[in-house]
N, CA, C and O atoms as a GROMACS GRO file, in nm:
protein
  432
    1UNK      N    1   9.332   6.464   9.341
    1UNK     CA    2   9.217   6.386   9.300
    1UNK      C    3   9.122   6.375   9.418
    1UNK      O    4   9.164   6.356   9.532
    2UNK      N    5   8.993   6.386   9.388
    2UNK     CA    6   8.882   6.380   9.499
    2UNK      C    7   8.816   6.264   9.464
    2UNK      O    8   8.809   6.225   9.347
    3UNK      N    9   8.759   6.199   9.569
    3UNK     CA   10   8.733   6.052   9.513
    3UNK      C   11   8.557   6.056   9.638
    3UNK      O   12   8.567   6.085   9.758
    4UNK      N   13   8.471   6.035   9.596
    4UNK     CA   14   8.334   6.015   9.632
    4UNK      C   15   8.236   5.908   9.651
    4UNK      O   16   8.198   5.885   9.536
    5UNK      N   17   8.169   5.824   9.738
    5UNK     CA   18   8.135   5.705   9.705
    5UNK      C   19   7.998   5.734   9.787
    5UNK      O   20   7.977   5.775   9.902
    6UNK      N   21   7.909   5.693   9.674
    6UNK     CA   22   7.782   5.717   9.703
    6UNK      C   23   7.675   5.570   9.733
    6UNK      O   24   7.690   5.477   9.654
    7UNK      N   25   7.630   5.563   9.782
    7UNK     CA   26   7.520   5.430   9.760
    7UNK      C   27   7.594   5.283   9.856
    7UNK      O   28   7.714   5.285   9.886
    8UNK      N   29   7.525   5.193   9.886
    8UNK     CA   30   7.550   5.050   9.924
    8UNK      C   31   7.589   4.935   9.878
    8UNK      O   32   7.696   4.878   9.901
    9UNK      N   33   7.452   4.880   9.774
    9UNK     CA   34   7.494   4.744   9.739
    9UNK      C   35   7.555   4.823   9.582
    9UNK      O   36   7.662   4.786   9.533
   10UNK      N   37   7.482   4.918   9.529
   10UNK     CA   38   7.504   4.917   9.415
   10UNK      C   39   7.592   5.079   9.432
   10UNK      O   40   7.541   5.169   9.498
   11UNK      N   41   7.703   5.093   9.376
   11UNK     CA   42   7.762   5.197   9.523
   11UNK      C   43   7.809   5.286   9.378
   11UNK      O   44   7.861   5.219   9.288
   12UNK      N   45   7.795   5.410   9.360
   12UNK     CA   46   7.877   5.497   9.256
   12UNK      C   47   8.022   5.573   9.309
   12UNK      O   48   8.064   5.621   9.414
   13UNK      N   49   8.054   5.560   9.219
   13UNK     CA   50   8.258   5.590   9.321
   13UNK      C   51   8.279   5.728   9.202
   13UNK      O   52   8.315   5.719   9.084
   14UNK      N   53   8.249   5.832   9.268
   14UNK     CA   54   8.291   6.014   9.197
   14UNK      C   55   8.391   6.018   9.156
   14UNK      O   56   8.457   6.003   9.259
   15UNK      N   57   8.491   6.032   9.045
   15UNK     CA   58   8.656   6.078   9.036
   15UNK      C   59   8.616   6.214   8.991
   15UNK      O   60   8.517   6.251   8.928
   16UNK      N   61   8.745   6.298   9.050
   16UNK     CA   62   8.711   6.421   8.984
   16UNK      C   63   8.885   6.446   9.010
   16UNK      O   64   8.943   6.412   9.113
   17UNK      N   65   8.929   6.491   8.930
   17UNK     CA   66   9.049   6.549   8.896
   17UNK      C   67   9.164   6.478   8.802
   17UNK      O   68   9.118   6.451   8.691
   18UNK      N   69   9.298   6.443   8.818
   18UNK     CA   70   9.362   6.380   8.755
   18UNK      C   71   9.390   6.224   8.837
   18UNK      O   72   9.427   6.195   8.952
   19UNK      N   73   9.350   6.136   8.707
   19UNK     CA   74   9.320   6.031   8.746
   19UNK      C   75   9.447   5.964   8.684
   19UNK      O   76   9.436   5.883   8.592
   20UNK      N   77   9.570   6.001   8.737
   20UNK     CA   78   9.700   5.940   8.693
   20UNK      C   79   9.788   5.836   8.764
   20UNK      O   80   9.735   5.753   8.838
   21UNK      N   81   9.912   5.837   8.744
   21UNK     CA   82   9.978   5.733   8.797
   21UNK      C   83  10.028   5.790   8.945
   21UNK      O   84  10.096   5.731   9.028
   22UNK      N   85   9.977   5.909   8.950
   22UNK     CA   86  10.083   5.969   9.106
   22UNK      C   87   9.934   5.941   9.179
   22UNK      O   88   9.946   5.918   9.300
   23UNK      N   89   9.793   5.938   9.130
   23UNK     CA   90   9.728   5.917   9.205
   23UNK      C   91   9.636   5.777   9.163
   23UNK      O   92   9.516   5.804   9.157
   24UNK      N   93   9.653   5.701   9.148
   24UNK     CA   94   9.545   5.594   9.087
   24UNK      C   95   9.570   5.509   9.196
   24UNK      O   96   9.476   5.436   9.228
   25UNK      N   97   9.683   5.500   9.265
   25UNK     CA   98   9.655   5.437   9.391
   25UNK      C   99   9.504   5.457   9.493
   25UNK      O  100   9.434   5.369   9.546
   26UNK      N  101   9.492   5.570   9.495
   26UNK     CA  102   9.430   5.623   9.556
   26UNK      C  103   9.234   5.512   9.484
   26UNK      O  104   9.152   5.432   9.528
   27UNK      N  105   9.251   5.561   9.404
   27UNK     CA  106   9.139   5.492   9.328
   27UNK      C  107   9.110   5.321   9.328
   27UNK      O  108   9.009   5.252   9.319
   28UNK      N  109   9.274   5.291   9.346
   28UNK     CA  110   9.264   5.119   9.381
   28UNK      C  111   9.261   5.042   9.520
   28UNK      O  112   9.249   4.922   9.546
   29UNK      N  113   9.283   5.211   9.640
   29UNK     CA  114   9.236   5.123   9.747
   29UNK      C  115   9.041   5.161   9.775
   29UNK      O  116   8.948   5.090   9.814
   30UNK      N  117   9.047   5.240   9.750
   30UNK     CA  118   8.893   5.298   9.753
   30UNK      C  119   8.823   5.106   9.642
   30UNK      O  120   8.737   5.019   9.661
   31UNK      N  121   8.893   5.125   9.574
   31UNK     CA  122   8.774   4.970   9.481
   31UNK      C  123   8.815   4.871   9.590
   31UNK      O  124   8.737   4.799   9.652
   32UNK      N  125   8.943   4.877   9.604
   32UNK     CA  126   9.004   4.710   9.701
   32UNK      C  127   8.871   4.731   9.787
   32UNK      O  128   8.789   4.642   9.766
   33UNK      N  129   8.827   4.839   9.890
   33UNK     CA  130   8.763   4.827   9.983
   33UNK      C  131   8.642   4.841  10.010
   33UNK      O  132   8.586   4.850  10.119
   34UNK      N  133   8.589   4.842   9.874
   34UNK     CA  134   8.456   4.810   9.847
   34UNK      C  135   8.414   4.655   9.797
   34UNK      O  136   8.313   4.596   9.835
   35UNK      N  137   8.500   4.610   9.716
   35UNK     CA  138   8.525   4.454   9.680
   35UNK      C  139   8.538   4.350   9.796
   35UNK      O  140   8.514   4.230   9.779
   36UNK      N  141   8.568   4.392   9.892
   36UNK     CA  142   8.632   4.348  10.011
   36UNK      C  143   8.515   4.342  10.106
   36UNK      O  144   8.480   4.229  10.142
   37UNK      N  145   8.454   4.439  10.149
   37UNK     CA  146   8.319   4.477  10.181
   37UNK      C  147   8.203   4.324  10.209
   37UNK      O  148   8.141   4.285  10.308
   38UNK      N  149   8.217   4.265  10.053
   38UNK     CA  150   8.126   4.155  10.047
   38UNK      C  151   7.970   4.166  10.026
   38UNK      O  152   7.898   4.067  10.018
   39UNK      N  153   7.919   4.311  10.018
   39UNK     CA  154   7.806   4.352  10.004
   39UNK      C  155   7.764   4.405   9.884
   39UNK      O  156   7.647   4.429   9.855
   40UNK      N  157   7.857   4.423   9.816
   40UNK     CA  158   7.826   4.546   9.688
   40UNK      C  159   7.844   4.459   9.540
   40UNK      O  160   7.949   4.404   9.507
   41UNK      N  161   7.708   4.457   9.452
   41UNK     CA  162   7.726   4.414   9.352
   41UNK      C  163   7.745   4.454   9.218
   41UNK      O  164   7.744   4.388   9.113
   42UNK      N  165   7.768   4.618   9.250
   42UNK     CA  166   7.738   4.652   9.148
   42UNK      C  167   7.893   4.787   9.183
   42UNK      O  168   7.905   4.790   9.305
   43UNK      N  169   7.980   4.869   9.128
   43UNK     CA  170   8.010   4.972   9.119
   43UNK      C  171   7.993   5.034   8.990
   43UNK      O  172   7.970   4.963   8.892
   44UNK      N  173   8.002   5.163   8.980
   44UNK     CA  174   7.959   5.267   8.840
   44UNK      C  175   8.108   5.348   8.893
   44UNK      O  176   8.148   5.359   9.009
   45UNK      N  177   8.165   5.393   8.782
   45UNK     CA  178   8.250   5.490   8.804
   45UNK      C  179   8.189   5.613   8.707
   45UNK      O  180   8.151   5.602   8.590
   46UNK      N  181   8.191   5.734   8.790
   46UNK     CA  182   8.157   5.816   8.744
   46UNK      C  183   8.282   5.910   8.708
   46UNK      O  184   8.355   5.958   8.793
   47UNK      N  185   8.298   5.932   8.551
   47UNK     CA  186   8.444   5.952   8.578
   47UNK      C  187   8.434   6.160   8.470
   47UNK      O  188   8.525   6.231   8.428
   48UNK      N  189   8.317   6.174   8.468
   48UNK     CA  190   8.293   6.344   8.469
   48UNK      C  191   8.406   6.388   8.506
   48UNK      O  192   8.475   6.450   8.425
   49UNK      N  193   8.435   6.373   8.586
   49UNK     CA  194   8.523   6.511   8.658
   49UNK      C  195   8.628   6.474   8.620
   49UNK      O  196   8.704   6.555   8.674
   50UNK      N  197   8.709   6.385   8.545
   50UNK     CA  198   8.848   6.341   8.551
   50UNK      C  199   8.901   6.462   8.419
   50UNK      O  200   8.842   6.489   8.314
   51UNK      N  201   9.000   6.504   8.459
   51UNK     CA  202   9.066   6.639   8.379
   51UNK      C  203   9.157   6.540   8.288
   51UNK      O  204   9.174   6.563   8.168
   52UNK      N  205   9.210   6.436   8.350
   52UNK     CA  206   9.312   6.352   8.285
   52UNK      C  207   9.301   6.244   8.336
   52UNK      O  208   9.250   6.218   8.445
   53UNK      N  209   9.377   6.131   8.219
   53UNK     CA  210   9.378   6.021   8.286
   53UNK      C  211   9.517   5.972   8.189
   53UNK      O  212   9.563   6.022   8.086
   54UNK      N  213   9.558   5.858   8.266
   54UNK     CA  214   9.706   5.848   8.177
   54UNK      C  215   9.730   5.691   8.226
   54UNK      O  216   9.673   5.647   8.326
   55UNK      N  217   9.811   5.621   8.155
   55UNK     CA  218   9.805   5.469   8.125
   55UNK      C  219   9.799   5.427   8.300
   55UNK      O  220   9.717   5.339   8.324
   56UNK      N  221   9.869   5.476   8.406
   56UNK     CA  222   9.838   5.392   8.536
   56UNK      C  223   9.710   5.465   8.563
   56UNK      O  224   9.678   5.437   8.678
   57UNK      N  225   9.634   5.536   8.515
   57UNK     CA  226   9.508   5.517   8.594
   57UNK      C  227   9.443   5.446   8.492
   57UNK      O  228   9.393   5.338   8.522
   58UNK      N  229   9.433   5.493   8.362
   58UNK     CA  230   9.376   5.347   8.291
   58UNK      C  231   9.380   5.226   8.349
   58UNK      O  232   9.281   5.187   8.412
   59UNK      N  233   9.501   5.142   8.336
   59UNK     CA  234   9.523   5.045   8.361
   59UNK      C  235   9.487   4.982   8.511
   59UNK      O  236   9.489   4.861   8.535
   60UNK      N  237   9.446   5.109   8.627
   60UNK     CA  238   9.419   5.113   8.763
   60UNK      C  239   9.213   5.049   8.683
   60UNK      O  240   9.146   4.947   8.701
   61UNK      N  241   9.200   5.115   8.640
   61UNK     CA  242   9.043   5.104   8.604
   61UNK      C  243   9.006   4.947   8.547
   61UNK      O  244   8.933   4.866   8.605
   62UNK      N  245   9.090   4.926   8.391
   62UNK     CA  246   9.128   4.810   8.372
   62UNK      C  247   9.122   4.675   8.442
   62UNK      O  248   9.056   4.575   8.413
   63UNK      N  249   9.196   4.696   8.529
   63UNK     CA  250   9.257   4.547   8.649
   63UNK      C  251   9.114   4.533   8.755
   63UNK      O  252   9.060   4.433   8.802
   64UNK      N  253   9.081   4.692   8.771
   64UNK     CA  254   8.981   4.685   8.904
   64UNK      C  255   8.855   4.574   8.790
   64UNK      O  256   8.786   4.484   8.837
   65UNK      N  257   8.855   4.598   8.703
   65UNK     CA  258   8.724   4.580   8.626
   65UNK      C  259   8.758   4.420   8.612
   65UNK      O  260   8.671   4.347   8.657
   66UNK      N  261   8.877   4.354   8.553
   66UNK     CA  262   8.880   4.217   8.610
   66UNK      C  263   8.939   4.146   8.724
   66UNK      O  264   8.983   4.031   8.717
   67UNK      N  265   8.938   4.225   8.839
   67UNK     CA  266   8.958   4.161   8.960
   67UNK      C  267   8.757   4.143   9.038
   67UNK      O  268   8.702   4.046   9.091
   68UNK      N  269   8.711   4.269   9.012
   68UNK     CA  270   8.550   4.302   9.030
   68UNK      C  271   8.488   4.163   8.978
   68UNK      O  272   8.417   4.101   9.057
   69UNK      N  273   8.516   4.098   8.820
   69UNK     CA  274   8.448   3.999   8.736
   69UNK      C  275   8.470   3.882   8.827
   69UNK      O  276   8.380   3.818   8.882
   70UNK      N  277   8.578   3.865   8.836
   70UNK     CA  278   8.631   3.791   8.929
   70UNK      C  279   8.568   3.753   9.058
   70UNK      O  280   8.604   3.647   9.109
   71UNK      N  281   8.491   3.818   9.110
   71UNK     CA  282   8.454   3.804   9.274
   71UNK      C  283   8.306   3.842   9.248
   71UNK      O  284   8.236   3.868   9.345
   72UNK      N  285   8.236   3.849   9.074
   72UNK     CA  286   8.103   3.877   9.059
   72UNK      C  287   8.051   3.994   9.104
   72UNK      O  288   7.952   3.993   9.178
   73UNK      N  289   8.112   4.116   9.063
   73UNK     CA  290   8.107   4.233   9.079
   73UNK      C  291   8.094   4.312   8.961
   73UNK      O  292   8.199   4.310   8.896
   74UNK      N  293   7.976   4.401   8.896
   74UNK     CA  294   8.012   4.435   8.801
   74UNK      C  295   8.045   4.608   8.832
   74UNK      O  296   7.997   4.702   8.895
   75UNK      N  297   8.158   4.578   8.740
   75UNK     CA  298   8.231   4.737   8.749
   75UNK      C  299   8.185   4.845   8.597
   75UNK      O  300   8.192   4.801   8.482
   76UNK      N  301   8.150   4.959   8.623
   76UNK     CA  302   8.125   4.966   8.468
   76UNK      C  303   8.138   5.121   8.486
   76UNK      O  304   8.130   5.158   8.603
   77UNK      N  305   8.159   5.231   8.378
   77UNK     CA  306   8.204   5.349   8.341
   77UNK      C  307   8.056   5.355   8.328
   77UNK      O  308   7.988   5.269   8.272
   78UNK      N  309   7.996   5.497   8.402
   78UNK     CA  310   7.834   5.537   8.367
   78UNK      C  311   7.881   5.642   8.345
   78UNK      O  312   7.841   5.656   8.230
   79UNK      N  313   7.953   5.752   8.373
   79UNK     CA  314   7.971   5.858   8.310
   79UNK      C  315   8.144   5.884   8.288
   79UNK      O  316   8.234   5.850   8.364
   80UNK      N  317   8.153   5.963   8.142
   80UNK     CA  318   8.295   6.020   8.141
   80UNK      C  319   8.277   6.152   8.083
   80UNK      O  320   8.173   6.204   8.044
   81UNK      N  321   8.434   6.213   8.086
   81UNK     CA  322   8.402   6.385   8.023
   81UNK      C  323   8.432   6.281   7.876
   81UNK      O  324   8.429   6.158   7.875
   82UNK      N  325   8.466   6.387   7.741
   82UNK     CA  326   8.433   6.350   7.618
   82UNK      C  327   8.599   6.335   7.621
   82UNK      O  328   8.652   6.329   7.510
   83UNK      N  329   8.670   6.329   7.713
   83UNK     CA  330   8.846   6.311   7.696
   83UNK      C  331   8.852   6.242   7.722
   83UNK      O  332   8.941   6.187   7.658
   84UNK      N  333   8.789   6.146   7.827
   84UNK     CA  334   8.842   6.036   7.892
   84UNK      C  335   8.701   5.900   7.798
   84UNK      O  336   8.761   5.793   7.786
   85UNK      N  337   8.613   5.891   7.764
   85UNK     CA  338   8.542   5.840   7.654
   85UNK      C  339   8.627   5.843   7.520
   85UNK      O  340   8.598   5.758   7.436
   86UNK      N  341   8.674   5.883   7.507
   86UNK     CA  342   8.738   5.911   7.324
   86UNK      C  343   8.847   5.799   7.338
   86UNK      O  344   8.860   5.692   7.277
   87UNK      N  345   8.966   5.894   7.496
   87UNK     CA  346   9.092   5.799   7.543
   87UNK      C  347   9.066   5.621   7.536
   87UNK      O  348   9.122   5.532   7.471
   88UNK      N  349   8.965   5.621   7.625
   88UNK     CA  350   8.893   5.473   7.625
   88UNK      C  351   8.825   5.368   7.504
   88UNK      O  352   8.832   5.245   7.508
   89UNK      N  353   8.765   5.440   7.409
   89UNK     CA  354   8.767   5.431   7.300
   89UNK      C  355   8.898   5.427   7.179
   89UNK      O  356   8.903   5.333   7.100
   90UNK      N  357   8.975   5.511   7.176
   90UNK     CA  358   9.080   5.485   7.098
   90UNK      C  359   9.193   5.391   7.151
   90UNK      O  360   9.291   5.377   7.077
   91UNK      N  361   9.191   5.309   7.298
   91UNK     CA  362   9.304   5.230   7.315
   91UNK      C  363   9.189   5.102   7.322
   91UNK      O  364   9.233   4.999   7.374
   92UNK      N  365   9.067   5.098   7.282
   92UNK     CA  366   8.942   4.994   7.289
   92UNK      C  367   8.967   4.935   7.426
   92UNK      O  368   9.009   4.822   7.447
   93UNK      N  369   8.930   5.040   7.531
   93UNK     CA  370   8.932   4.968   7.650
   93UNK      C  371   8.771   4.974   7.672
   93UNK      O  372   8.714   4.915   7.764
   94UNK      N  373   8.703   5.058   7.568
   94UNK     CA  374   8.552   5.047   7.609
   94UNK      C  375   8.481   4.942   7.551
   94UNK      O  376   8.358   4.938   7.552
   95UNK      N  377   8.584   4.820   7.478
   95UNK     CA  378   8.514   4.711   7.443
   95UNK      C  379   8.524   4.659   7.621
   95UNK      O  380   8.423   4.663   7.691
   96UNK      N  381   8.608   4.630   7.656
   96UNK     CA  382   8.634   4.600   7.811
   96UNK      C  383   8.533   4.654   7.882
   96UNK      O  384   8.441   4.574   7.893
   97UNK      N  385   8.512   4.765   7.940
   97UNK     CA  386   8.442   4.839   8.000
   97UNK      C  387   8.382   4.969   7.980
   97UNK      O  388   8.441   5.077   7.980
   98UNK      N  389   8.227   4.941   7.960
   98UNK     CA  390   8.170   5.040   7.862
   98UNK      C  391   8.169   5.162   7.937
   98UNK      O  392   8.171   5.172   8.060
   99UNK      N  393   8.165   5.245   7.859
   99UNK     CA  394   8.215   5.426   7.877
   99UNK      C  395   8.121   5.500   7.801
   99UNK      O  396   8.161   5.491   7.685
  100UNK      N  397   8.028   5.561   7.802
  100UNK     CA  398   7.947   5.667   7.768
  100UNK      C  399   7.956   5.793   7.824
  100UNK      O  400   7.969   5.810   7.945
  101UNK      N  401   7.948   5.902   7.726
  101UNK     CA  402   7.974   6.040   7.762
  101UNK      C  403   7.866   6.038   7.887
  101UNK      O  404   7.816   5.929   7.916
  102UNK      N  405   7.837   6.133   7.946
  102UNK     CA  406   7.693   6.146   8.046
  102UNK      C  407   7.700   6.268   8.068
  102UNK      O  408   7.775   6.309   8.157
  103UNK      N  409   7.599   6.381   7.968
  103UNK     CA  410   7.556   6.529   8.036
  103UNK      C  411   7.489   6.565   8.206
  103UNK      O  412   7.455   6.670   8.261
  104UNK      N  413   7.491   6.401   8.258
  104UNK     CA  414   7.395   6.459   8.370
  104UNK      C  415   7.428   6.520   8.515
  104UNK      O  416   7.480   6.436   8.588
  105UNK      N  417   7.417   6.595   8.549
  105UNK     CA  418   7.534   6.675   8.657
  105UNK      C  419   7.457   6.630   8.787
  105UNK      O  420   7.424   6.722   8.861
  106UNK      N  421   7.425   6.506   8.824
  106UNK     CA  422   7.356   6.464   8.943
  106UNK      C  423   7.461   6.426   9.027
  106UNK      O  424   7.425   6.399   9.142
  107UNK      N  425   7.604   6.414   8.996
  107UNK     CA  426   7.690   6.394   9.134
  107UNK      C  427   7.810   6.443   9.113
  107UNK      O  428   7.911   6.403   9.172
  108UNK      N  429   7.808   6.575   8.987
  108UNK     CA  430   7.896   6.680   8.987
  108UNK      C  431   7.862   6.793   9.059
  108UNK      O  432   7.939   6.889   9.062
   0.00000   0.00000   0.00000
């Protein structure tokens, strides 16, 4: 998994590969240390590139999104491929945290 973080206050965090349980750690210290930061009000996960995703990285996305609410951070899905939007949609985690497909290849 390759993980990318673009921007400051309002900061976009790239996933690109498999966004699973052998790696979602990886994805929860990258949020811990932006949350932590004290500067950033905003993260976007851009989650295009994710080939897969499977209940610990769900659930890695999940927790970040109410630990973020928590400390007045909003966390939110700006882009997914149409696998990981559908996934999110059929377990209604995009009532939680909204997920829209996104054709736009500006940080693929």
């Amino acid at each position: 998994m390759q993980i990318e973080v673009v921007g400051e206050g309002a900061v976009t965090v790239v996933v690109r590969g498999e966004l699973d349980v052998a790696h979602a750690c990886e994805l929860r210290q990258v949020i811990t240390d932006l949350l932590n930061r004290g500067d950033v009000g905003t993260i976007d996960l851009d989650l295009r590139g994710v080939c897969s995703i499977d209940s610990g990285g769900l659930g890695t996305v999940v927790v970040a999104n109410r630990i973020a609410a928590a400390v007045d951070v909003r966390l939110q899905v700006v882009g997914s491929s149409p696998f990981v939007a559908e996934l999110l949609r059929m377990l209604a985690a995009d009532g939680v945290i909204p997920a829209d497909v996104v054709h736009n290849d500006k940080y693929r």
